[in-house]
C-alpha positions in Angstrom: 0.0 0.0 0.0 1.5 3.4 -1.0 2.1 6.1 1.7 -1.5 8.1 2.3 0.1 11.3 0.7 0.8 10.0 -3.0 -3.0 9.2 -3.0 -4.8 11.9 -5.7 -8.0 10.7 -4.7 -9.5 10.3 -1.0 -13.3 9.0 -0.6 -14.6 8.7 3.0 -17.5 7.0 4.2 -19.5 9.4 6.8 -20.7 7.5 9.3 -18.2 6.5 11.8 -15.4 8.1 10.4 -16.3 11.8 9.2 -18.9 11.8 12.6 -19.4 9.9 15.4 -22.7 8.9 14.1 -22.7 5.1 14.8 -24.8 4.7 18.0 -27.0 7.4 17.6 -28.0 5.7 13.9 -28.6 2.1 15.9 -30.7 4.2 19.3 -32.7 6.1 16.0 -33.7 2.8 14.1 -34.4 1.4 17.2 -37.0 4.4 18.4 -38.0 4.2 14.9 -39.2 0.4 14.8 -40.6 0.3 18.4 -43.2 2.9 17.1 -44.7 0.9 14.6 -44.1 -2.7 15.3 -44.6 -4.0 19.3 -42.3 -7.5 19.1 -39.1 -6.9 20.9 -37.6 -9.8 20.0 -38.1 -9.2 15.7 -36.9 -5.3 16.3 -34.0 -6.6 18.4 -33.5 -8.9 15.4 -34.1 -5.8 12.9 -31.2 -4.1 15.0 -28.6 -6.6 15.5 -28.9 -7.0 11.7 -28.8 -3.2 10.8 -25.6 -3.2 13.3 -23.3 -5.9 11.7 -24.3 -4.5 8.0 -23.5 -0.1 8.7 -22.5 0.8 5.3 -25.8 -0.2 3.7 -28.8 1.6 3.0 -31.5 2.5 5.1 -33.0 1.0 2.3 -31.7 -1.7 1.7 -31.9 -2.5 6.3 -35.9 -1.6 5.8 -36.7 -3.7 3.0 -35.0 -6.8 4.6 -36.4 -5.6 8.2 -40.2 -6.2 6.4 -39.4 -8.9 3.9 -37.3 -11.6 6.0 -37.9 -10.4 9.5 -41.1 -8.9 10.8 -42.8 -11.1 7.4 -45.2 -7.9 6.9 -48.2 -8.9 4.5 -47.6 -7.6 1.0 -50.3 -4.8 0.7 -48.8 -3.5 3.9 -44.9 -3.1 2.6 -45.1 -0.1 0.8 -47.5 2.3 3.2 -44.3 0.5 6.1 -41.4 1.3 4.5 -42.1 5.0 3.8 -43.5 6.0 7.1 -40.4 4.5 8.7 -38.1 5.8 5.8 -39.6 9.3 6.5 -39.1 9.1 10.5 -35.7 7.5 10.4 -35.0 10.3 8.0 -36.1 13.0 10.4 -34.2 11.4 13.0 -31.2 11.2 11.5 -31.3 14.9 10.5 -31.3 16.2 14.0 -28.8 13.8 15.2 -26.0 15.1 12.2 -26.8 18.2 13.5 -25.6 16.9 17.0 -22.9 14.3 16.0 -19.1 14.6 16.8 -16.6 15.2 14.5 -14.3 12.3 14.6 -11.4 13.6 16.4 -8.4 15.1 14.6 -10.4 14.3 11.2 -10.0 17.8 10.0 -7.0 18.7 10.8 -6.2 15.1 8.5 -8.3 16.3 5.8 -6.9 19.8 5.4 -3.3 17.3 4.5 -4.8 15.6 2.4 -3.8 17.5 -1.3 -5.6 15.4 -3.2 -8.8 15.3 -4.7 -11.3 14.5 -1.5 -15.2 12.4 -1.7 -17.4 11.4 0.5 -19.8 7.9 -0.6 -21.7 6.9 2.2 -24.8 5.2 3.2 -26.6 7.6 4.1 -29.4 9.2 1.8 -28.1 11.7 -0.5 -29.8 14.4 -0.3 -30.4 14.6 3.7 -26.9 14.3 3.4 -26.0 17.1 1.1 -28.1 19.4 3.5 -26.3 18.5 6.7 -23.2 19.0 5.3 -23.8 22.3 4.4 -25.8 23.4 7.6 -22.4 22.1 9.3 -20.1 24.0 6.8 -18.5 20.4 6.5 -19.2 20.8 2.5 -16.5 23.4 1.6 -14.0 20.8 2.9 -15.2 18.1 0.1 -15.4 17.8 -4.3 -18.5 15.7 -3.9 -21.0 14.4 -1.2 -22.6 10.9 -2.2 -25.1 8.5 -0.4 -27.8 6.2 -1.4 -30.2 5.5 -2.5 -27.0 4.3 -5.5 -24.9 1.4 -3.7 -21.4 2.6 -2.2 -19.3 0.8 -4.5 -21.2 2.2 -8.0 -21.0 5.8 -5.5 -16.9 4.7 -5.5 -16.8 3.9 -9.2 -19.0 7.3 -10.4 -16.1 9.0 -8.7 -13.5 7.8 -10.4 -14.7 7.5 -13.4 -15.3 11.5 -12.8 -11.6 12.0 -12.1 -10.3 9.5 -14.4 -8.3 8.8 -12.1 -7.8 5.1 -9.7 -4.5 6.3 -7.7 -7.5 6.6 -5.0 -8.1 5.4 -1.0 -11.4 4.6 0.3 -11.6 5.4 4.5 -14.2 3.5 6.1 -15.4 0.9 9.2 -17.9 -1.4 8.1 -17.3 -4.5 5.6 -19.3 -3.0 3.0 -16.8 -0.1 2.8 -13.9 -2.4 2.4 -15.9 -4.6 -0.6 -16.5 -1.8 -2.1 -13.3 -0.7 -2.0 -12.4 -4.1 -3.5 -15.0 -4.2 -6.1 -13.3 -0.9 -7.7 -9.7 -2.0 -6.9 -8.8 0.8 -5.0 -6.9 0.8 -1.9 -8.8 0.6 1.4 -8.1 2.2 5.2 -10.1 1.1 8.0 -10.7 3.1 11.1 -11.2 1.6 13.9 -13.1 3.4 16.9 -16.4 3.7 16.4 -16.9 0.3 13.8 -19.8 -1.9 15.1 -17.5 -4.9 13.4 -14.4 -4.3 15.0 -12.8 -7.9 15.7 -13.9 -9.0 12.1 -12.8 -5.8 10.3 -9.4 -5.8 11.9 -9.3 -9.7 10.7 -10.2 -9.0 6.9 -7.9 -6.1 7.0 -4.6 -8.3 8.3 -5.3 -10.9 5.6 -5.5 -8.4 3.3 -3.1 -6.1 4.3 -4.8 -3.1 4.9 -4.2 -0.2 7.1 -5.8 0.2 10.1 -6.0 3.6 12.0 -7.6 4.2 14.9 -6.9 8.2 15.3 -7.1 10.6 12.8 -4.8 12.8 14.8 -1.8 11.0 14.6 -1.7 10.2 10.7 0.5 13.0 9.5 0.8 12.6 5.5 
């Protein structure tokens, strides 16, 4: 893996490594669920699901919440998934507003000369809004979220820069494949990753760096 300087191109997943945004996404999909469905044990499932797969779309966690966990009838899906698409969303706005920086992040991204993304999760637009309510958008080329899967997010970006001397920062596994599925290089930060143990795991086979403070990582 080259040095993190002689990258031209730096993408950065937002949750968990831009903010401190982990928990407070789990305690909001949690709130979220217990208002329309009453079975703890299927919204503890819902949870423990969403947890282990950050990096996904809401979209892609609620669809698979009604389909193969809380089996909702059919005719019921659609009315479902957008009331608790529209509360997560409101949720999820005020607690951006809220969320830490991950320390030392800008301080790292100010040395970072190249070219600089984000592709997260997250939906796009709600995204884009924070970002700029935070002033966190001057600091970025391009803000990109869902509902278009991270690694086409990666792939739009590079085929924009035409340009794959690029680095991918993120915590969940679905960072790292998508890192993969563009052959990019991939750096994992540690901290606030819901998969710690088996991110730190995939990263020593494949030899990726792992960072766990923003602070230190001079370029």
């Amino acid at each position: 893996m080259p040095l993190l300087s002689k990258y031209e191109v730096y993408i950065f997943d937002c949750d968990g490594v831009i903010l401190d945004s982990n928990q407070l996404k789990v305690e909001a999909m949690k709130s979220v669920l217990e208002v329309h469905f009453s079975a703890e044990e299927r919204i503890a499932e819902c949870i423990d699901y969403f947890r282990h797969n950050f990096g996904k779309s809401r979209f892609h966690h609620i669809e698979h919440f009604l389909n193969a966990i809380l089996g909702i009838e059919e005719d019921q899906k659609d009315e479902l998934e957008q009331l608790i698409l529209a509360d997560f969303s409101k949720q999820c706005r005020i607690l951006y507003l809220s969320a830490e920086l991950t320390p030392g992040f800008l301080v790292f991204l100010t040395q970072c000369k190249g070219k600089r993304y984000v592709a997260s999760g997250s939906e796009q637009n709600e995204l884009r809004d924070v970002f700029v309510q935070r002033g966190l958008d001057v600091h970025f080329d391009g803000v990109f979220g869902s509902p278009v899967p991270k690694a086409e997010l990666i792939q739009r970006i590079l085929e924009q820069e035409k340009n794959t001397n690029a680095v991918m920062f993120g915590d969940a596994e679905s960072d790292m494949l998508s890192a993969q599925q563009n052959s990019i290089d991939f750096v994992f930060y540690s901290p606030y990753s819901n998969v710690k143990e088996k991110m730190i795991k995939q990263c020593e086979i494949n030899k990726y760096l792992i960072i766990n403070d923003f602070s230190m990582m001079g370029l």
